[in-house]
C-alpha positions in Angstrom: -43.0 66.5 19.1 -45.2 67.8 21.7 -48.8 67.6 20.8 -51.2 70.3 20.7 -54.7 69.9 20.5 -58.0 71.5 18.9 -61.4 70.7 20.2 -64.2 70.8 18.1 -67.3 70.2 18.9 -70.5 70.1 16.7 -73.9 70.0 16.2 -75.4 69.0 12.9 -79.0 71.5 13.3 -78.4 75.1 12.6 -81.4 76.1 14.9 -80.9 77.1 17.8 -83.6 75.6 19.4 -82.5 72.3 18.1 -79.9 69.6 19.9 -79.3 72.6 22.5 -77.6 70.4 24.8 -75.2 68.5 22.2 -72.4 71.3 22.2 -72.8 72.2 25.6 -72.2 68.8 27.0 -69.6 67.7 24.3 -67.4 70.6 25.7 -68.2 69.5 28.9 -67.0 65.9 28.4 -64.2 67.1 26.3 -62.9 69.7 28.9 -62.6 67.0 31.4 -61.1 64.5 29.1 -58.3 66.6 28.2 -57.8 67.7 31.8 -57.7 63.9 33.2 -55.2 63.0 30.8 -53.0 65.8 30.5 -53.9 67.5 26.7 -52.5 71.1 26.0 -55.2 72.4 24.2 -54.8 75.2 22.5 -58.4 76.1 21.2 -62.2 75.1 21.3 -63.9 75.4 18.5 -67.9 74.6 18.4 -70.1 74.7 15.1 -73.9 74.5 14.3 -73.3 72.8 11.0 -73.6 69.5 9.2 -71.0 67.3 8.5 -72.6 66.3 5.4 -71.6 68.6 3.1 -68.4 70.4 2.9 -68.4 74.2 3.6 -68.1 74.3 7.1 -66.6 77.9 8.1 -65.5 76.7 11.4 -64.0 73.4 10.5 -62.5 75.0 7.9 -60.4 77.4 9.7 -59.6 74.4 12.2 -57.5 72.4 9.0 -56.6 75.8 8.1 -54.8 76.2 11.5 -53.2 72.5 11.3 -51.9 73.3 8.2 -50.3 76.7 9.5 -49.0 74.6 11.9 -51.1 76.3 15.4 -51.8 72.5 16.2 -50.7 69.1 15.6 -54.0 67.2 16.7 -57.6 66.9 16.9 -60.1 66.0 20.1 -63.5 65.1 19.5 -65.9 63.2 20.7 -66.6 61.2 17.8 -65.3 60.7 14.6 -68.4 61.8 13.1 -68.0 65.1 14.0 -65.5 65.8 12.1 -66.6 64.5 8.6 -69.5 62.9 6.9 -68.5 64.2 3.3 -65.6 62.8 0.7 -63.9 66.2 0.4 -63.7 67.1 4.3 -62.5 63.1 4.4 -59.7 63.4 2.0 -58.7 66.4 3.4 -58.1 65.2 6.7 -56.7 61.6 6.0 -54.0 63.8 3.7 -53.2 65.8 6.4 -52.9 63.1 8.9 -50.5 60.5 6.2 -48.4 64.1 5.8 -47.6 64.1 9.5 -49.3 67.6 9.4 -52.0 65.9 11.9 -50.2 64.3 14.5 -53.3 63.2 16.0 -56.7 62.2 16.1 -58.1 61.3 19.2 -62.1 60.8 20.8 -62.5 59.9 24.4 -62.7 56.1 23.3 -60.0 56.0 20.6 -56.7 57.5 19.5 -54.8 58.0 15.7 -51.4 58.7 15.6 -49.5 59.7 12.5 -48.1 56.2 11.2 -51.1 54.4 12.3 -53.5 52.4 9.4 -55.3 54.8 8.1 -58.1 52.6 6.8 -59.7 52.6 9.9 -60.6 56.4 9.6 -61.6 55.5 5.9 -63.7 53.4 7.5 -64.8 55.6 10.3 -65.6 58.6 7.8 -67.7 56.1 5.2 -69.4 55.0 7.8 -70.7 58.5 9.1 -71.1 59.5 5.1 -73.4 56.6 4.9 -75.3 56.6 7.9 -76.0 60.6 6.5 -77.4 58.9 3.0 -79.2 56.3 4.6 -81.0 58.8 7.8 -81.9 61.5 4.9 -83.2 58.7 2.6 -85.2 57.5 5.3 -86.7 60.7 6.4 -87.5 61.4 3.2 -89.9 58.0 2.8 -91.1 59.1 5.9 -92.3 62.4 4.7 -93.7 60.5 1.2 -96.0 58.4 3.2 -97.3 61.0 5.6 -98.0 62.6 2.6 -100.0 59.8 0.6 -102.1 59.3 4.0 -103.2 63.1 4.2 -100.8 63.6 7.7 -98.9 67.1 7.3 -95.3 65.9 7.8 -94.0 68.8 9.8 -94.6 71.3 12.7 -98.1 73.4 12.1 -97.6 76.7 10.2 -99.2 79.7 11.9 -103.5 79.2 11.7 -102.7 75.1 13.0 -101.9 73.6 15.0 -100.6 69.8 15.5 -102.8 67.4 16.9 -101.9 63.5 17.9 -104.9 61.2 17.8 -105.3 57.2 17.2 -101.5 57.2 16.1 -101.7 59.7 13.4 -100.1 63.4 13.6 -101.9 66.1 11.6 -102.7 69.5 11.8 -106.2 71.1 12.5 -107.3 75.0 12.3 -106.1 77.0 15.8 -107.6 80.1 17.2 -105.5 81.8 14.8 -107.3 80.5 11.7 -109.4 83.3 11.4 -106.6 85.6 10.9 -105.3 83.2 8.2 -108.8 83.2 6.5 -108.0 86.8 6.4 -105.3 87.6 4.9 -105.8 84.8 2.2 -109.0 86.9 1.7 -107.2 90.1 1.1 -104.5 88.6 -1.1 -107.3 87.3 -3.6 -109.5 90.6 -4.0 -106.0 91.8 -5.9 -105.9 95.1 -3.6 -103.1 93.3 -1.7 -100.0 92.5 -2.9 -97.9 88.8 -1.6 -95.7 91.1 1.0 -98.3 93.2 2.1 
């Protein structure tokens, strides 16, 4: 059976100032893989959305398309883009033991239908836990700022972030005043929250 591939590409930060170059340059690496080794590919697909959780639009209407039969395989650039949740997991390994998924496929490594599928179990826990273990870890992170007095994230408007001695805080900016302000007018009660 011939194959025919999807590419999907993804970035785990919904911003869109955030990991700007990820897509971009997965596509980019991706193009050229599937062109120096002869891939029909029938469809890129990028997405702004982690892998964490399932409920991933575009991801979704990538199995949805397997499953229709549109394509046989999957290229991406590493198995963590495609799942780092139990559902999205199961859902994948059942279509790839079905013979619904012919093919999964990174630039560095390739799964084909009759292959051991514990490796992708592997693969897929691996990326689940390395999501556990990076959010639990950000999280200390943000617990100990907080005990030492440091704000913990970019300056809302009125401050602005400051670096000194090793320790990231926030001091008042020229826009303080105007923060002063409106605080003011919200607490003589002639001002509602919105206005």
């Amino acid at each position: 059976m011939e194959l025919k591939y999807i590419t999907y590409c993804r970035k785990s930060r919904e911003d869109d100032t955030a990991q700007i170059l990820s897509i971009q340059s997965q596509t980019e690496e991706l193009e050229q893989y599937a062109k120096n080794n002869n891939l029909r590919v029938s469809a890129y697909y990028q997405e702004s959305h982690s892998a964490a959780k399932q409920g991933r639009p575009v991801f979704d209407e990538i199995l949805n398309s397997i499953e229709a039969g549109q394509a046989n395989a999957l290229l991406v650039w590493k198995f963590d883009r495609i799942s780092r949740n139990e559902t999205d997991t199961a859902r994948v390994i059942k279509l790839f033991r079905d013979g619904i998924l012919e093919e999964i496929r990174t630039p560095f490594e390739t799964y084909r239908k009759g292959d051991n599928v514990l490796l992708l179990y592997i693969y897929f826990g691996m990326a689940d836990e390395y999501s556990r273990q990076l959010s639990a870890n950000v999280k200390r992170g943000i617990r100990t700022k907080y005990r030492l007095g440091q704000y913990p994230q970019k300056a809302p408007f009125g401050y602005k972030n400051y670096n000194r001695d090793n320790v990231r805080n926030i001091e008042p900016d020229d826009n303080a005043p105007i923060v002063k302000r409106m605080f003011d007018w919200y607490a003589s009660g002639e001002y509602s929250f919105s206005q």
